[in-house]
C-alpha positions as a Markdown table, in Angstrom:
| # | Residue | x | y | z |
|---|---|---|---|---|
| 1 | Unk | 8.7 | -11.9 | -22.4 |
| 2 | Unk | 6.3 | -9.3 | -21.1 |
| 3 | Unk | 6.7 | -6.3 | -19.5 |
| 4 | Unk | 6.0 | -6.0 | -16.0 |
| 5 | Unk | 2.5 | -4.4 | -15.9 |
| 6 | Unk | 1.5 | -0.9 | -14.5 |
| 7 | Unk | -0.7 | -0.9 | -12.1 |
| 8 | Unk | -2.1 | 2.3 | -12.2 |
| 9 | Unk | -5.6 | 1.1 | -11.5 |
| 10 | Unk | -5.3 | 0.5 | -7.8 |
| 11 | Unk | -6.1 | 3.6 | -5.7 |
| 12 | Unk | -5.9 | 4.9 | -2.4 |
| 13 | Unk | -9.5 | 5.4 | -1.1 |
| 14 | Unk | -12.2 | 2.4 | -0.2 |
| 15 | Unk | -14.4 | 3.5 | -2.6 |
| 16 | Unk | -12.1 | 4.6 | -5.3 |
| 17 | Unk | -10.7 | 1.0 | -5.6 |
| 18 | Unk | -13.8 | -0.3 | -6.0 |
| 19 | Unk | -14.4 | 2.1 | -8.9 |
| 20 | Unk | -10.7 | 2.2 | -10.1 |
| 21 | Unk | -10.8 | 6.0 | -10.3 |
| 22 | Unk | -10.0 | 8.6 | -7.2 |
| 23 | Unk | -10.5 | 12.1 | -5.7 |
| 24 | Unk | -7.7 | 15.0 | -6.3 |
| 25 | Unk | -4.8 | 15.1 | -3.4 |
| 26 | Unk | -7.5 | 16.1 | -0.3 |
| 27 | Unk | -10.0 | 12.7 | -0.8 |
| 28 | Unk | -11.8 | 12.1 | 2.8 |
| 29 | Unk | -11.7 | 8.4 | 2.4 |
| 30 | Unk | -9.9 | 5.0 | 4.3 |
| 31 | Unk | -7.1 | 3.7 | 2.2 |
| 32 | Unk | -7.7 | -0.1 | 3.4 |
| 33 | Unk | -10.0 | -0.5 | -0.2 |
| 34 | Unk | -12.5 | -3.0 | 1.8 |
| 35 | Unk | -15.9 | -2.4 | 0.5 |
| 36 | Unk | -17.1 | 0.6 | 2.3 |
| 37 | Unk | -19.6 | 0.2 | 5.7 |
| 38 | Unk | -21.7 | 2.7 | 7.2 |
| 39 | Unk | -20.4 | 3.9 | 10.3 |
| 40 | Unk | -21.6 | 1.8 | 13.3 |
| 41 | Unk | -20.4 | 3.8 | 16.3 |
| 42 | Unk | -19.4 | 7.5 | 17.2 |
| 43 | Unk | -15.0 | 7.7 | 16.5 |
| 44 | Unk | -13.6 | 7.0 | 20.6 |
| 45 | Unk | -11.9 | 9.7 | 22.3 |
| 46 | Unk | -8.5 | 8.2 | 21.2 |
| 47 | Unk | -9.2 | 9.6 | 17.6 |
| 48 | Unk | -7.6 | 12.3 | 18.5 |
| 49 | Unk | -4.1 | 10.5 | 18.8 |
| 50 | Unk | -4.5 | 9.8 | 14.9 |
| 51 | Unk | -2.5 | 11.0 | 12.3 |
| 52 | Unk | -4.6 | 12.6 | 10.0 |
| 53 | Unk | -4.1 | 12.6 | 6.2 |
| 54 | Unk | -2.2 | 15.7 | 6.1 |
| 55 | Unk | 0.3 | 14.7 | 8.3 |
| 56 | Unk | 0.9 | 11.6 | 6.5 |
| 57 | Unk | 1.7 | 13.4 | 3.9 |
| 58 | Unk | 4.9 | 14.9 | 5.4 |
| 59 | Unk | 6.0 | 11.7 | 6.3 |
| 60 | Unk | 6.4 | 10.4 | 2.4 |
| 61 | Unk | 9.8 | 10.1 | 0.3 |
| 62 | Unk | 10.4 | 12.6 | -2.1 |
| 63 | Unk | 11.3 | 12.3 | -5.6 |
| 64 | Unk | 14.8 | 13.2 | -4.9 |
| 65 | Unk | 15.2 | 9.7 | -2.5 |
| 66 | Unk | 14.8 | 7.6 | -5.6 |
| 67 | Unk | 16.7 | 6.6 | -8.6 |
| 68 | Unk | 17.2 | 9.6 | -11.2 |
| 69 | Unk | 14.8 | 9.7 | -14.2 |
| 70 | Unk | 11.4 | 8.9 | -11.1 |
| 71 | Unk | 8.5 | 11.8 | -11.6 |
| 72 | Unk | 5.8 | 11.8 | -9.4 |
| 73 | Unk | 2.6 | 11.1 | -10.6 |
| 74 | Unk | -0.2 | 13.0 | -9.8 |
| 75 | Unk | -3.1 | 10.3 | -10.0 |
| 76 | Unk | -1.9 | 8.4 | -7.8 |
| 77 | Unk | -0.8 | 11.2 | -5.1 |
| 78 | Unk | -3.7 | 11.7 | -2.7 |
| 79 | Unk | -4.4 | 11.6 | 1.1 |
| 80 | Unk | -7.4 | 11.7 | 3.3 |
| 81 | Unk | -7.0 | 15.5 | 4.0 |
| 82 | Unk | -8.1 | 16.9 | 7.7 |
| 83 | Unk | -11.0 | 14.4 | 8.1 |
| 84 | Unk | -11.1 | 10.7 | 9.5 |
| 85 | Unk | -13.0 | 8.4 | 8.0 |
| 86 | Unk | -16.3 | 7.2 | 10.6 |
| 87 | Unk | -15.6 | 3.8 | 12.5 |
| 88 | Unk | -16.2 | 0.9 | 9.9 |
| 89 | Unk | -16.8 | -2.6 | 10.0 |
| 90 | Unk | -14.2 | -4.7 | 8.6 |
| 91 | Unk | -14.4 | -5.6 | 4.7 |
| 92 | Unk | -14.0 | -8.8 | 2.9 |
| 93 | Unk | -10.2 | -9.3 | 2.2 |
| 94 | Unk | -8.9 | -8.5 | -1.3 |
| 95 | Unk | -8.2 | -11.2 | -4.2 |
| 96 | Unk | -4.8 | -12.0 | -4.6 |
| 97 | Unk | -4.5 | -9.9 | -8.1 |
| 98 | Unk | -4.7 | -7.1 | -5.7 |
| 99 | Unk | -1.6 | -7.5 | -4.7 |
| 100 | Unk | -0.3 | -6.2 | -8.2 |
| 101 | Unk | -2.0 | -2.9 | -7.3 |
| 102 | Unk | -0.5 | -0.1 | -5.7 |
| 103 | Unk | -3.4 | 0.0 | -3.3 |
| 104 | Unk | -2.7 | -3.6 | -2.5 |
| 105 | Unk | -3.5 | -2.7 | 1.5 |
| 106 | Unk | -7.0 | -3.5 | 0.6 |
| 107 | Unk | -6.1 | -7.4 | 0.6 |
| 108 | Unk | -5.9 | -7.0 | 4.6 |
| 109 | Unk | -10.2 | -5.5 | 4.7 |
| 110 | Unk | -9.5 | -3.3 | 7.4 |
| 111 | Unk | -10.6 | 0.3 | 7.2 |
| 112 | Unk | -8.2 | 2.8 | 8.1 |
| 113 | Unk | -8.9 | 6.0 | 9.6 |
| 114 | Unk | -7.0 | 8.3 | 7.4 |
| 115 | Unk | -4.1 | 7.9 | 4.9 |
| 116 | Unk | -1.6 | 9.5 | 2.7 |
| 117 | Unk | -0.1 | 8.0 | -0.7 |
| 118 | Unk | 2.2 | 9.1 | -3.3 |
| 119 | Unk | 3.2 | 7.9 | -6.3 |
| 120 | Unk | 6.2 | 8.3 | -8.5 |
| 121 | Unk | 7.1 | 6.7 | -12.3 |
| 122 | Unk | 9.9 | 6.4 | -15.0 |
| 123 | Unk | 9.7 | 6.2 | -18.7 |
| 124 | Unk | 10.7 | 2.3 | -18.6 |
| 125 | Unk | 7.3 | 2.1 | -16.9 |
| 126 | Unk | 9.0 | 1.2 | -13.6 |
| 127 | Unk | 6.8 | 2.3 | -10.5 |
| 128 | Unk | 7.4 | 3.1 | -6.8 |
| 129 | Unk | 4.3 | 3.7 | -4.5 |
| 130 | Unk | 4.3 | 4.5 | -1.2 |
| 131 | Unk | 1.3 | 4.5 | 1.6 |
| 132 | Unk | 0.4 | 5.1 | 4.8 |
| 133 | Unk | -3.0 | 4.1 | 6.5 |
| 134 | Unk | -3.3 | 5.1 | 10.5 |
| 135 | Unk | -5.8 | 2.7 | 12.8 |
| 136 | Unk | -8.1 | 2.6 | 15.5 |
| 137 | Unk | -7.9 | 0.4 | 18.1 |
| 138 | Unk | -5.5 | -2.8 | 16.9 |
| 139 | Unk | -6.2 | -2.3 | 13.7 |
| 140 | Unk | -2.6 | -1.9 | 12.3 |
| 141 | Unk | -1.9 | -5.1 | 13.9 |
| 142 | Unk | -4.7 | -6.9 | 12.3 |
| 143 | Unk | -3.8 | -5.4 | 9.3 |
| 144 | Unk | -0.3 | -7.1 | 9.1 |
| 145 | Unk | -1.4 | -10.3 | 10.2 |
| 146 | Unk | -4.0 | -10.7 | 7.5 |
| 147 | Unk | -1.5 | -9.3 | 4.9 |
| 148 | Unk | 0.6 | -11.9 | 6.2 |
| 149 | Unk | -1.8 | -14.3 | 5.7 |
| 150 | Unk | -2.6 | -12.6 | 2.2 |
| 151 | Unk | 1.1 | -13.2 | 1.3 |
| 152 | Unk | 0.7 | -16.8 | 2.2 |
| 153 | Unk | -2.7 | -17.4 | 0.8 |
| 154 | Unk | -1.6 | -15.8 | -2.4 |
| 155 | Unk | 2.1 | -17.8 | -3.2 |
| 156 | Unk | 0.5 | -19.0 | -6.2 |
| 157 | Unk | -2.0 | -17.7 | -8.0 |
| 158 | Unk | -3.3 | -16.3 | -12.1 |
| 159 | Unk | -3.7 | -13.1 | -13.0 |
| 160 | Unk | -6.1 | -12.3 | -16.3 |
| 161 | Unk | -6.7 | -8.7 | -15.5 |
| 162 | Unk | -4.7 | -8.2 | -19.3 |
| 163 | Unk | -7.0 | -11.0 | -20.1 |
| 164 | Unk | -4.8 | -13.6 | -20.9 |
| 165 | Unk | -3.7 | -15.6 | -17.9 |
| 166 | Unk | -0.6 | -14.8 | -16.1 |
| 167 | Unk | 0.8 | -17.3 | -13.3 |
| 168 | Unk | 2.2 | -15.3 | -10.5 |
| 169 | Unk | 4.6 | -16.3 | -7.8 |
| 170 | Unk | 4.9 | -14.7 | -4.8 |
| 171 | Unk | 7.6 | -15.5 | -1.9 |
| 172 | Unk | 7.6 | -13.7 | 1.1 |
| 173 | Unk | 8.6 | -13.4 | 4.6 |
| 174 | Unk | 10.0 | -11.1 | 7.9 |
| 175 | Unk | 12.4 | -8.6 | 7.0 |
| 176 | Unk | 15.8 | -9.4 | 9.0 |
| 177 | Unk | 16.2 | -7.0 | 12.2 |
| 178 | Unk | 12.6 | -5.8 | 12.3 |
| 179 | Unk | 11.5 | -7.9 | 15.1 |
| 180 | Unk | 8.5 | -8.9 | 13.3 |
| 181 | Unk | 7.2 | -5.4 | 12.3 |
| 182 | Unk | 8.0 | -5.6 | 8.5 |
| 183 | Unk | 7.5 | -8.2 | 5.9 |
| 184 | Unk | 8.0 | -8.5 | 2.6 |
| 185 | Unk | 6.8 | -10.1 | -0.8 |
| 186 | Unk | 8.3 | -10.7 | -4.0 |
| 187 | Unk | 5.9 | -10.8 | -7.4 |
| 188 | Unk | 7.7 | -13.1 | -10.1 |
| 189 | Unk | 6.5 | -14.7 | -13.3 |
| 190 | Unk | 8.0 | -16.1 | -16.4 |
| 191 | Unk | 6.1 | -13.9 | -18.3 |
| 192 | Unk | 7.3 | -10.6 | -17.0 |
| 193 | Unk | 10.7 | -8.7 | -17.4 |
| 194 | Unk | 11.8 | -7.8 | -13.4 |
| 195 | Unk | 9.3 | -8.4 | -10.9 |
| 196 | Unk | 8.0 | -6.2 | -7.9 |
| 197 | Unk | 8.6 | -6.1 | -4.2 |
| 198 | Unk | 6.0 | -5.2 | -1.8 |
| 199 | Unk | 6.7 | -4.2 | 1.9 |
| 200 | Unk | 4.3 | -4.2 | 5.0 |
| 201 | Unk | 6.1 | -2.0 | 8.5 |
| 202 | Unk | 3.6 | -1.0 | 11.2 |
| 203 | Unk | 5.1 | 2.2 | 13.1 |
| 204 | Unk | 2.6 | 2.2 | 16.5 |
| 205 | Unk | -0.9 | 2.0 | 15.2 |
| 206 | Unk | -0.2 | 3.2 | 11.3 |
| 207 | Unk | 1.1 | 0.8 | 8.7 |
| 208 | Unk | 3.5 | 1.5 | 5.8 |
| 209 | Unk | 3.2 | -0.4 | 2.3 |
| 210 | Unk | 5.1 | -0.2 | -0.7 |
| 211 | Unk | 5.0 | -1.3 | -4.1 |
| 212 | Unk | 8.3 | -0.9 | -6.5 |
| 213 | Unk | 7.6 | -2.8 | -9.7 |
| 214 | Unk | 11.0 | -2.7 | -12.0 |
| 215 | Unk | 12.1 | -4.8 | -14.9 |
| 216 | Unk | 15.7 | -5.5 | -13.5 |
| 217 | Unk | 17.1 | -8.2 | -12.5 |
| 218 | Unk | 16.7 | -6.9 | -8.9 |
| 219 | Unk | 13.0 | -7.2 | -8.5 |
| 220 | Unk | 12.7 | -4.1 | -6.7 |
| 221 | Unk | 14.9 | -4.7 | -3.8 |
| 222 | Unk | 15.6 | -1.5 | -2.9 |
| 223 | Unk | 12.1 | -0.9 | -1.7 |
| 224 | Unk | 13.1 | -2.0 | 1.6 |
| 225 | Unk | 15.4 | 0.5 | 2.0 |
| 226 | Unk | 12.8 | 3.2 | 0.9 |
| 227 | Unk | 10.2 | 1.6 | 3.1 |
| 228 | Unk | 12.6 | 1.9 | 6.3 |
| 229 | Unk | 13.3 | 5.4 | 5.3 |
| 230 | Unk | 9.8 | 6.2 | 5.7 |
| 231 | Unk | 9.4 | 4.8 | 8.8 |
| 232 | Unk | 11.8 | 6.9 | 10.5 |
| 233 | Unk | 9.9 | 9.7 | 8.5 |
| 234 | Unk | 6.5 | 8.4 | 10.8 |
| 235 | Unk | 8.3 | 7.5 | 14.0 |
| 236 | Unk | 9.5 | 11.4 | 14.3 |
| 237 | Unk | 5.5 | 12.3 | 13.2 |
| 238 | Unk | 4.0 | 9.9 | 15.5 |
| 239 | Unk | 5.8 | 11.5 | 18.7 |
């Protein structure tokens, strides 16, 4: 049996997931990790509404909220600073293997105008990420409906990123008492130890996703706890 994999290689900008390597804390760039566009019109008057990186930060768990022996990890701990990123066209969406990243947003290829994530690990390997991207327009709610559709798309699929092939199973669906705002997957395979939940929650025009990738029997369940904690953390922000 293998150990669940790390998957440090993911990253928070559009560009940087493309490269698999990012900017220090105060990167300027969309956390969606669609292939960059230029911009193709001036940001709307409603930009200023938007959340910028900075205050995304705020809005992140601390160490302290999770399990003992967690230690945040400085790699993948950046946000999008005091800038937002110029209006882009949307990106292809992201191959299911992304979804084993802790950037995994990028499977939706929407840009986001500004973001925030932070990232925290154990010495079993175990991994907790959490990130926030903030829209224009609809975006956060075209952003959950193709991650929805990414969930779906992706139920079965093979990984050879360690370059052997790894089958991957991945059930998902709405989180009971959300009303349709959060959704969850679950990353299995019977060549891992544990397994990994992922959780989607848009908060008003900024979505929330979370990646907790543990070797317990659990498969990361908690994470919907953490995710929910957050979005309290964004609803106060976002008034």
């Amino acid at each position: 049996m293998l150990l669940l994999p790390l998957a440090l290689t993911a990253c928070s900008s559009a560009t940087d997931s493309a490269a698999g390597t990012g900017p220090a804390v105060t990167a300027t760039t969309a956390s969606s990790g669609a292939t960059t566009s230029p911009a193709t019109t001036a940001p709307a008057a409603t930009d200023a509404r938007l959340l910028t990186g900075d205050k995304l930060r705020a809005v992140l768990l601390r160490g302290d909220v999770l399990p003992k022996g967690y230690k945040a990890n400085a790699d993948g701990t950046r946000d999008s600073g005091l800038d937002l990123a110029p209006v882009a066209k949307d990106g292809a969406a992201g191959a299911c293997g992304a979804l084993e990243q802790t950037g995994w947003i990028r499977v939706s290829g929407i840009e986001s105008a500004s973001f925030a994530q932070g990232d925290f690990l154990n010495a079993k390997r175990e991994e907790f990420t959490q990130e926030v991207d903030t829209f224009r327009g609809s975006g956060a709610v075209t952003a959950m409906t193709r991650i929805q559709q990414a969930f779906t798309r992706c139920a079965h699929f093979t990984d050879s990123g360690s370059g052997s092939p790894v089958p991957v199973k991945v059930k998902s669906g709405p989180i009971a008492g959300s009303k349709g705002q959060s959704i969850k997957a679950v990353l299995t395979s019977d060549q891992w130890d544990g397994g990994t939940t992922l959780v989607a929650t848009r908060v008003g025009n900024s979505v929330i996703t979370t990646f907790y990738a543990v070797q317990s029997a659990d498969l990361g369940a908690a994470d919907v706890g953490f995710t929910q904690k957050i979005a309290k953390n964004l609803t106060r922000a976002q008034r």
